[in-house]
N, C-alpha and C positions, 0 to 999 in steps of 0.2 A: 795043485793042492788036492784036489777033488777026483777022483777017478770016474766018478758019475757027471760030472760039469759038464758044460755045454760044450765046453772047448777043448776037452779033456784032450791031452796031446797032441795039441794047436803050439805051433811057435810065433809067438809074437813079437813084434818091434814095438817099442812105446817112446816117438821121441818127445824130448821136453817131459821125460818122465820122473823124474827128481822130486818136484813139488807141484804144487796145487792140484790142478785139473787133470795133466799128466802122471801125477799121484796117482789119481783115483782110478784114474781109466786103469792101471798097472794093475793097481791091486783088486778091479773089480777081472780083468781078465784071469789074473792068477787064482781067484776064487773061484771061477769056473774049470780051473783045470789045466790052464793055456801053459809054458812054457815062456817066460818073462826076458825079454831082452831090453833093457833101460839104455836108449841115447840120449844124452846130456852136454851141452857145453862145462856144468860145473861141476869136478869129479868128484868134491866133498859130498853134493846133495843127492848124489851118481850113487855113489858108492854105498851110501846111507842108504838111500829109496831098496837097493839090492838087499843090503844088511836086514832089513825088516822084514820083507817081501819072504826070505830064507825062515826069518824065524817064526814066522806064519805056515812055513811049510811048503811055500810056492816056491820052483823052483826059480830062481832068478838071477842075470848078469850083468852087469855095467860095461859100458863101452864109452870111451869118452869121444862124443864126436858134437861136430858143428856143422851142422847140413848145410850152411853158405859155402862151406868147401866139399863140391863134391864129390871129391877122391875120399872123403872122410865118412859120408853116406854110403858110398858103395862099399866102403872098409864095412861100417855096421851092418850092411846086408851080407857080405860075406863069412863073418866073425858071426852070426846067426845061424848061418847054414852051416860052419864047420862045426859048432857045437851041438847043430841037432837034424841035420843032416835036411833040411828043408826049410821053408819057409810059407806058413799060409795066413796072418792078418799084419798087415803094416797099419798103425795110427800115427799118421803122420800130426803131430800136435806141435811141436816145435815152432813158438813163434816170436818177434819182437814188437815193442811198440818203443821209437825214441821220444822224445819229449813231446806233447802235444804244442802245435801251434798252428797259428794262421797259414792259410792255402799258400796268404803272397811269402811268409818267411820260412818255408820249409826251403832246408838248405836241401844241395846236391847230396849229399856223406847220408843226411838223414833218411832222404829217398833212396838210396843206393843199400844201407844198411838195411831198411824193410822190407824191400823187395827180393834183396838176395836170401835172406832167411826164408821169409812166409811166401814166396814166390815159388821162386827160383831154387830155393834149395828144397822145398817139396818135391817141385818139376821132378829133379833128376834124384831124387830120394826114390821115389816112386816108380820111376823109371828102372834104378837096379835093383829094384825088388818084383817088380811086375816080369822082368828075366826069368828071375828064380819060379817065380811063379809058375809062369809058363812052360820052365822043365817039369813040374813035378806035376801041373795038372788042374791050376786053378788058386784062387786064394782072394782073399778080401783088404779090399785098401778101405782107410776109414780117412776123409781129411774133416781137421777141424777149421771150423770156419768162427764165423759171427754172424749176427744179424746185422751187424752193421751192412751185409750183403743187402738188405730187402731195406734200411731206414738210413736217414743220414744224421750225421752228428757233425757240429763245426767244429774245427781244429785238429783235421786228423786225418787228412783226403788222401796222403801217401799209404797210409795202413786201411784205411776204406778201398782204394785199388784196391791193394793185394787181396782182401778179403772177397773183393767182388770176381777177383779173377779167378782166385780158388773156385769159387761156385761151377763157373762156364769150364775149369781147369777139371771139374769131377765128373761132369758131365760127354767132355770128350775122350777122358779116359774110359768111362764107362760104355761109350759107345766103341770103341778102339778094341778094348780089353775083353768085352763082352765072347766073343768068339773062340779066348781061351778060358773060359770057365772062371773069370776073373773080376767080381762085383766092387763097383765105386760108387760111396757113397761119401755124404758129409754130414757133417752135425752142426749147428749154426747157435753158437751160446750166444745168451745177455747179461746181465749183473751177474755174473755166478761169484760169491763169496771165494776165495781164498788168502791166506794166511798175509802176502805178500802184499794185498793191495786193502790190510785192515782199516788202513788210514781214510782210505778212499771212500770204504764204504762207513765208515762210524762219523764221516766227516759232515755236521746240521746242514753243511750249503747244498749237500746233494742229499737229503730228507724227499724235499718235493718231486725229484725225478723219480727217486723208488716209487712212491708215492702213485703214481700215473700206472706201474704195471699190475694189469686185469690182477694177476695173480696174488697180489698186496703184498707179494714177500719179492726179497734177494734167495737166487736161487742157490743149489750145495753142487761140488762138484760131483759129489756121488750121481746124481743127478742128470749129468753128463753121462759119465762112467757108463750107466744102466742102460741109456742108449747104445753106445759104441757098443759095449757087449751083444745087443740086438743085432745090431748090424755086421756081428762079426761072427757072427752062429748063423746054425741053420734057418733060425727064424725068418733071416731075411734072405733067404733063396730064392726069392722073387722077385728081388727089390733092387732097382741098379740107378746110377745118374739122378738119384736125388739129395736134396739138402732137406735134413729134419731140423726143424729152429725149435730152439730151449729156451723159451723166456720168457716166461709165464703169460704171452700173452703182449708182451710190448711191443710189436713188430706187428700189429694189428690195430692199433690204436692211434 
């Protein structure tokens, strides 16, 4: 959008970029300049998120993939480089959560399910873009994480893995990667408000949890977004193998 932006003719991957979090992040990189590549499982909210993105004036494309398969991630990394002849920030956002429940009745399907998306299909998401990378001379991986990395929550130990292993997963990329001019970092959200999960948060029985975070509010995903943007600019040229946590404060408490 911006020819002054920070990212100004940056091509970027945003996956899970459709709605909420992965929204913002899209549109906060297009604001700066960047070159908008949207991966999504759903090609309605795919396609939409691009449609907007364009009439902002960002440039932007859809691709419909699902990083649990990853011949479908290395299709988005390639379908990125043939339209813009490179590739320098990947935000791997892309995540699931199945049903919460207790540690003892988390079925096989549901572990299998969580881990191949926020896991495993980052792994090797990351992996054929970090190639690219390396042809051209450097670039920035951004994973989202959670705090659930740093505090624990009952009924969710499968999706608490994955999250924890992301963290240790940024940090040996970062050490790996470092030598081709190639920074990894993460972002580690808490309540962040989105569209999807209004129920959740307008819901009185979880009043007194918000309630507890320093910061007295639910956070916005824009809020998110303004980080990654940091970490995906020059700003953070000195900054590799860490996790920034977003959450006013709850991960402290």
């Amino acid at each position: 959008m911006s020819a002054q932006g920070r990212l100004a003719g940056k091509a970027a991957i945003v996956t899970g970029g459709g709605t909420g979090i992965g929204r913002a992040i899209a549109t906060a990189l297009g604001r700066e300049g960047a070159h908008v590549v949207i991966g999504s499982r759903r090609v309605d909210v795919g396609e939409q998120a691009a449609a907007e993105l364009r009439a902002e004036a960002i440039d932007a494309l859809f691709i419909p993939t699902d990083i649990a398969i990853p011949e479908q991630g290395r299709r988005l990394v390639a379908e990125a480089v043939r339209r813009y002849g490179r590739l320098d920030i990947l935000v791997n956002n892309a995540g699931i959560s199945t049903s919460f429940a207790p540690f003892l009745e988390i079925t096989e399907l549901d572990y299998d399910q969580v881990v191949g998306t926020n896991l495993r299909g980052t792994f090797f998401l990351s992996q054929a873009a970090a190639r690219e990378m390396i042809r051209t001379g450097g670039g920035k991986i951004v994973i989202v994480g959670s705090n659930l990395a740093e505090i624990a929550q009952a009924g969710c130990a499968h999706y608490m893995a994955t999250k924890g292993g992301l963290r240790s997963l940024t940090r040996s990329l970062a050490l790996e990667l470092a030598p081709h001019g190639i920074q990894v970092n993460a972002v580690a959200p808490g309540e962040i408000f989105v569209e999807a999960a209004r129920d959740f948060f307008e819901d009185p029985a979880n009043r007194s949890r918000f309630s507890q975070i320093p910061a007295g509010r639910i956070g916005r995903a824009e809020e998110v977004a303004g980080a990654v943007v940091m970490l995906a600019s020059v700003d953070s040229s000195y900054i590799t193998g860490q996790m920034l946590v977003i959450d006013g404060g709850q991960s402290i408490v």
